[in-house]
N, C-alpha and C positions, 0 to 999 in steps of 0.2 A: 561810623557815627553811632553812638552808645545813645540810645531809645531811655533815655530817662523817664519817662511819663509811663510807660511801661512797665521799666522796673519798679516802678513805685506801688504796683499795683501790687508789687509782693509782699506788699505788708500792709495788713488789712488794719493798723492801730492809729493810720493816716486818716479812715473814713469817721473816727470819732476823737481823736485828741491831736494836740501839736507836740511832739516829743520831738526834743533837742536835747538829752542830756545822756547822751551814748557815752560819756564818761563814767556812767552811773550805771546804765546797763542798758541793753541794749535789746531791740524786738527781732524776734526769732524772725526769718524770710518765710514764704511758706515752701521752697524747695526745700529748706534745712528742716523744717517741722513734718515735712511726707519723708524725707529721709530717716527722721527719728521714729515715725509712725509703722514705717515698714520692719525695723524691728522689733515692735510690739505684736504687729501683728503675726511675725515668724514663733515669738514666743508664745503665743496665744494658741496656732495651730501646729508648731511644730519642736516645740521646748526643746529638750537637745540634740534632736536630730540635726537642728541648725547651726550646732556647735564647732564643727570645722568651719563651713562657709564664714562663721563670724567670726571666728581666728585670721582666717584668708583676706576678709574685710580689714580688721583692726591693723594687720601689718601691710594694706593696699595707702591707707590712712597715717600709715608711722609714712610710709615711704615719701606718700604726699606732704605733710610735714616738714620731712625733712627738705624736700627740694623747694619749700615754700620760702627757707629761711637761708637755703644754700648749705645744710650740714648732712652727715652719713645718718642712714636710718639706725645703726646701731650706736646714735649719737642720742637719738629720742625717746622719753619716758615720758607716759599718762599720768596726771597727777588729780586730785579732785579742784584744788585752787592753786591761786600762785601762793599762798600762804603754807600749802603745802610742798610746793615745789622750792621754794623759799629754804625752809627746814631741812628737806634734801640737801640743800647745797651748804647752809650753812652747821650742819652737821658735820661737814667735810673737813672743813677751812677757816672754822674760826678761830683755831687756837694757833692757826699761822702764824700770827702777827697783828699787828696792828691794821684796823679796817676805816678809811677813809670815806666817808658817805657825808652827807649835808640835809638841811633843818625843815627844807620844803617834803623828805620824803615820807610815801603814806606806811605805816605802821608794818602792812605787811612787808616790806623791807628790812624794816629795822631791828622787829623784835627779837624773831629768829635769832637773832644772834648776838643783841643783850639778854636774853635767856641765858644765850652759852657762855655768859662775861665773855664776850668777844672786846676787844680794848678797841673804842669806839674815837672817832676824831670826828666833829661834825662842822661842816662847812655854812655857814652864813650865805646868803644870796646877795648879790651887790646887782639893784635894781631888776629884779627879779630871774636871774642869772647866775648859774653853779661853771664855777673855774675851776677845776681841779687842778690845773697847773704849777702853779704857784703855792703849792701847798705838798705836789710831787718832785719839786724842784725846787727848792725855798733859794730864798739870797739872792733872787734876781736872776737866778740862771736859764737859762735859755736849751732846747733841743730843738735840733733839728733832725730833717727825715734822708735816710738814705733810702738806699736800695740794695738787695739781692736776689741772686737766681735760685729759686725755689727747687725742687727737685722733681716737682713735674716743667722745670723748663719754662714758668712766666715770672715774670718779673712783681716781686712783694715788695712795699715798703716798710720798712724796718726803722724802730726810731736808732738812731745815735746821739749818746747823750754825752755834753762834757758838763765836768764839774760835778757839785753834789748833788746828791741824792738824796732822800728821806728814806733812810732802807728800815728803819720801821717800818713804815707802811707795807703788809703782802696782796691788802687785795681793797679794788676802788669800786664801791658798791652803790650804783646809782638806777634812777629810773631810763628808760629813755625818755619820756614825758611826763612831766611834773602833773600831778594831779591837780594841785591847789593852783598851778597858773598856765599852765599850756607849756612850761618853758620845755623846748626838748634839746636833748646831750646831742652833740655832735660825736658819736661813737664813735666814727672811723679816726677823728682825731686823737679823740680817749685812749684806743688802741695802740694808733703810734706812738704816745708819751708813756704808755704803762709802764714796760721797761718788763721785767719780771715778775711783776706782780699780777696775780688775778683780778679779772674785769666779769665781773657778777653783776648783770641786767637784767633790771624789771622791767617788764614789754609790755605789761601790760597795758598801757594808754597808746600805744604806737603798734598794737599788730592787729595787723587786718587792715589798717591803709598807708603803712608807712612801711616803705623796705627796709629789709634786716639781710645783711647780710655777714653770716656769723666767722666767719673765714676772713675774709676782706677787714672786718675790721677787729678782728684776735678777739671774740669774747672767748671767755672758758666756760663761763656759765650762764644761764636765760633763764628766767621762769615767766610766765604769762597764764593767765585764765582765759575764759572762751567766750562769757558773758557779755564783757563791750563792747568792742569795736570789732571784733569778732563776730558776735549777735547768736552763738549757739548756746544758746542760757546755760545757769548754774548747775554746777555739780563737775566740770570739766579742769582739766589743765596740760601745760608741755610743761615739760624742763628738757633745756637740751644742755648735753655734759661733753666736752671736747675730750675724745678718747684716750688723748695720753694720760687726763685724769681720773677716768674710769678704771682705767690698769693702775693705778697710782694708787687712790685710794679706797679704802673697802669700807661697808657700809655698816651699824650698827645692828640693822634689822633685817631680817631674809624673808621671803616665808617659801610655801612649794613650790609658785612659779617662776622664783628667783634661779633656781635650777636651771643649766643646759639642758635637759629631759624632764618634764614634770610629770610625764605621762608615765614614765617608771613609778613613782609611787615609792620613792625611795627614802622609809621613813629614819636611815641610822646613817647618813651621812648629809652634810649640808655642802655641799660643791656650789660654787655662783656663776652664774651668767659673764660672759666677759663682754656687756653691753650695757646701756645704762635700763633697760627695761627689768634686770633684773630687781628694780625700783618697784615694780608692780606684782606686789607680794600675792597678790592672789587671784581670785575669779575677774576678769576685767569688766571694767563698768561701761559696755559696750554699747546702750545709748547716748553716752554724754562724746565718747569716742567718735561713734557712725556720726552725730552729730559734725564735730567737728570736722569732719572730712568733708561733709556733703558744704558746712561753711568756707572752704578753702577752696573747693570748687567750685562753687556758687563766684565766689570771688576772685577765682583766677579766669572764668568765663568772662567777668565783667572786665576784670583788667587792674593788675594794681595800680598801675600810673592815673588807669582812666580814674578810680576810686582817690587818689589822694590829688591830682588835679580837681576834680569835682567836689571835694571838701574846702582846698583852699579858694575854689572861685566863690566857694558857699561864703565862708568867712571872713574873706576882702569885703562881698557886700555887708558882710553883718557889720566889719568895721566900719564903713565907708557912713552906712548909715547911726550908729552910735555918736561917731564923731559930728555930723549933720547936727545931732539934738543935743551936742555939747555932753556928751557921758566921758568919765575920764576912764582910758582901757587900763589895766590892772599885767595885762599879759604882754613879756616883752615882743616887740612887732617886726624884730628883725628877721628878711626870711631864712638865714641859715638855723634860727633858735626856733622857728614858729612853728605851731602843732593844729590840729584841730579842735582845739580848745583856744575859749576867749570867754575873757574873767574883764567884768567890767566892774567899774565902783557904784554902789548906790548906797543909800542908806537905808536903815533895816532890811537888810537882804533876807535873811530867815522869812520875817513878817511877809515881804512882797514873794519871795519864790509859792509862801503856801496860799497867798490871795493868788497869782497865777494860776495856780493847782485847781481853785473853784470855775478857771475857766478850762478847765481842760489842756494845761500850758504847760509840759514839765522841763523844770531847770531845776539845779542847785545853785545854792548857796557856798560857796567857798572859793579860801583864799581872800578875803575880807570886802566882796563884790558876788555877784551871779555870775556863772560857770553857764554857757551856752556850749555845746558841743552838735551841731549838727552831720548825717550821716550821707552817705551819698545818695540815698533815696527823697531828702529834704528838697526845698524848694526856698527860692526867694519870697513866693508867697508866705510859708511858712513860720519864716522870720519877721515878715513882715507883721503878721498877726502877734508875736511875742511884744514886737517894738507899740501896735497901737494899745496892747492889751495894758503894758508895762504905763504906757503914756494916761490912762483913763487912771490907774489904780496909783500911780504917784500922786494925781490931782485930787 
């Protein structure tokens, strides 16, 4: 049994406001906050003498990472945001081909790679629901899924497709959770229809309580920040890169620790790393880093299931009661698409999020309704204060 009232006491932003909007950002634990703390204060009394132990750290941290999402540690690179991890990838692969994506997605997705005139195809939502299908497959065509034996000997599913193909298209570049409405991608299906094309995911609204598993369902490329659902605040990020395209393709910028040896000091040759870390051009930014390790174990102690069961029993009630007081929900409710995020209708949502705000209540505005996003430390009391607060300031 997981001591919810307990964990709640980890975050002391409970004993003074109601914060629901972990889509926006999210409050640091205080286990992750003494973790970031104890690197300061190495730096404080022991500046670079601490300098191995925190190389020893940061790659204790890649390894955890990596086992967090199911990929090799010489698959993961530190990045400051996903906007940045973003750029990495579509630095790569934009001039592949044609890039499939759709209209709900938030900017740091997209730009990256109308910068690079990537030739964009953009998908329409039908009831607030992204189908790539039929847009990878046009004319009505249909795939289905086989099977074969892998070469460690278990059995993968493989699409097989008959009929046409859009071979335009190289690479299907989506969220797994829509910002503006909760909707989330069914990846592993994504996967099996890609065909040959790259599958570039944005995690960010889905990591930290919703399983990824980067193998299982063929992505090539991830990016995600640390700030939300995650809760190890700003300045952080992953990008995980599937190593046959780290060998594949090579990168625009290096700097010294891009190098297999940085410790040589080797100023007349540039040699690269055959891992995606050689991403991390220089001195590592080993607070937002240690951070994020100490949030991945923070959260694999709690339990990922226990964490994304306990959001959605959060957000059944928050349903349960919206629908009570007649509010129309905005976010589609079927549970294979459903996220932690629930976008209802109101009107002047701007107006009423920032009259909330004077009570201490934070929510967004988007997606053309309030954006509720509660975290596993939330409570039905909680919500329940949203719903009377909402009720007094509609009247």
């Amino acid at each position: 049994m997981i001591n919810w009232i307990k964990i709640r006491r980890d975050f002391p932003i409970t004993k003074r406001f109601t914060y629901l909007d972990h889509a926006s950002c999210g409050p640091m634990p205080m286990p992750v906050y003494r973790a970031t703390l104890r690197y300061y204060d190495e730096l404080g009394g022991f500046a670079d003498f601490s300098w191995n132990q925190w190389i020893a750290r940061r790659e204790a941290v890649r390894r955890n990472v990596a086992r967090f999402i199911n990929a090799e540690p010489e698959e993961i690179t530190f990045t400051s945001s996903t906007s940045h991890g973003m750029n990495l990838i579509a630095e790569l692969i934009a001039k592949e081909g044609e890039v499939l994506t759709n209209t709900l997605e938030f900017p740091a997705t997209t730009v990256p790679w109308i910068y690079r005139k990537a030739k964009m195809k953009f998908i329409e939502p039908v009831n607030g629901i992204i189908s790539y299908a039929p847009h990878l497959y046009p004319n009505g065509t249909r795939y289905v899924t086989g099977q074969v034996r892998s070469k460690k000997k278990n059995i993968e599913p493989v699409p097989a497709v008959p009929g046409t193909v859009d071979s335009r298209i190289k690479t299907i570049l989506t969220s797994y959770v829509q910002y503006q409405n909760g909707f989330r991608q069914d990846l592993h299906a994504l996967g099996q229809m890609k065909g040959n094309r790259f599958l570039v995911v944005n995690a960010t609204q889905g990591f930290g309580y919703l399983p990824i598993d980067v193998k299982r369902e063929r992505i090539d490329f991830l990016a995600t920040n640390c700030y939300k659902w995650l809760m190890a605040g700003y300045g952080g990020g992953i990008v995980y890169m599937n190593k046959k395209w780290i060998r594949k393709f090579k990168p625009s910028c290096a700097g010294w620790r891009s190098a297999p040896h940085p410790e040589r000091f080797d100023n007349r040759h540039a040699p690269l790393k055959g891992e995606a870390s050689r991403y991390e051009y220089g001195c590592p930014p080993f607070p937002h880093i240690f951070a994020i390790g100490a949030a991945i174990g923070y959260f694999s102690e709690i339990g990922l299931r226990n964490i994304e069961k306990r959001i959605y029993l959060l957000t059944d009630f928050l349903i349960a009661q919206l629908r009570r007081r007649g509010f129309k929900i905005i976010s589609p409710l079927a549970p294979s698409v459903r996220s932690g995020i629930v976008v209802f209708y109101v009107a002047n949502a701007e107006r009423l999020t920032q009259r909330l705000l004077t009570r201490r209540i934070y929510v967004s505005a988007r997606g053309g309704g309030i954006r509720v996003a509660p975290h596993f430390y939330n409570n039905e009391d909680d919500i329940m204060t949203l719903l009377s607060a909402l009720k007094r300031e509609i009247k």
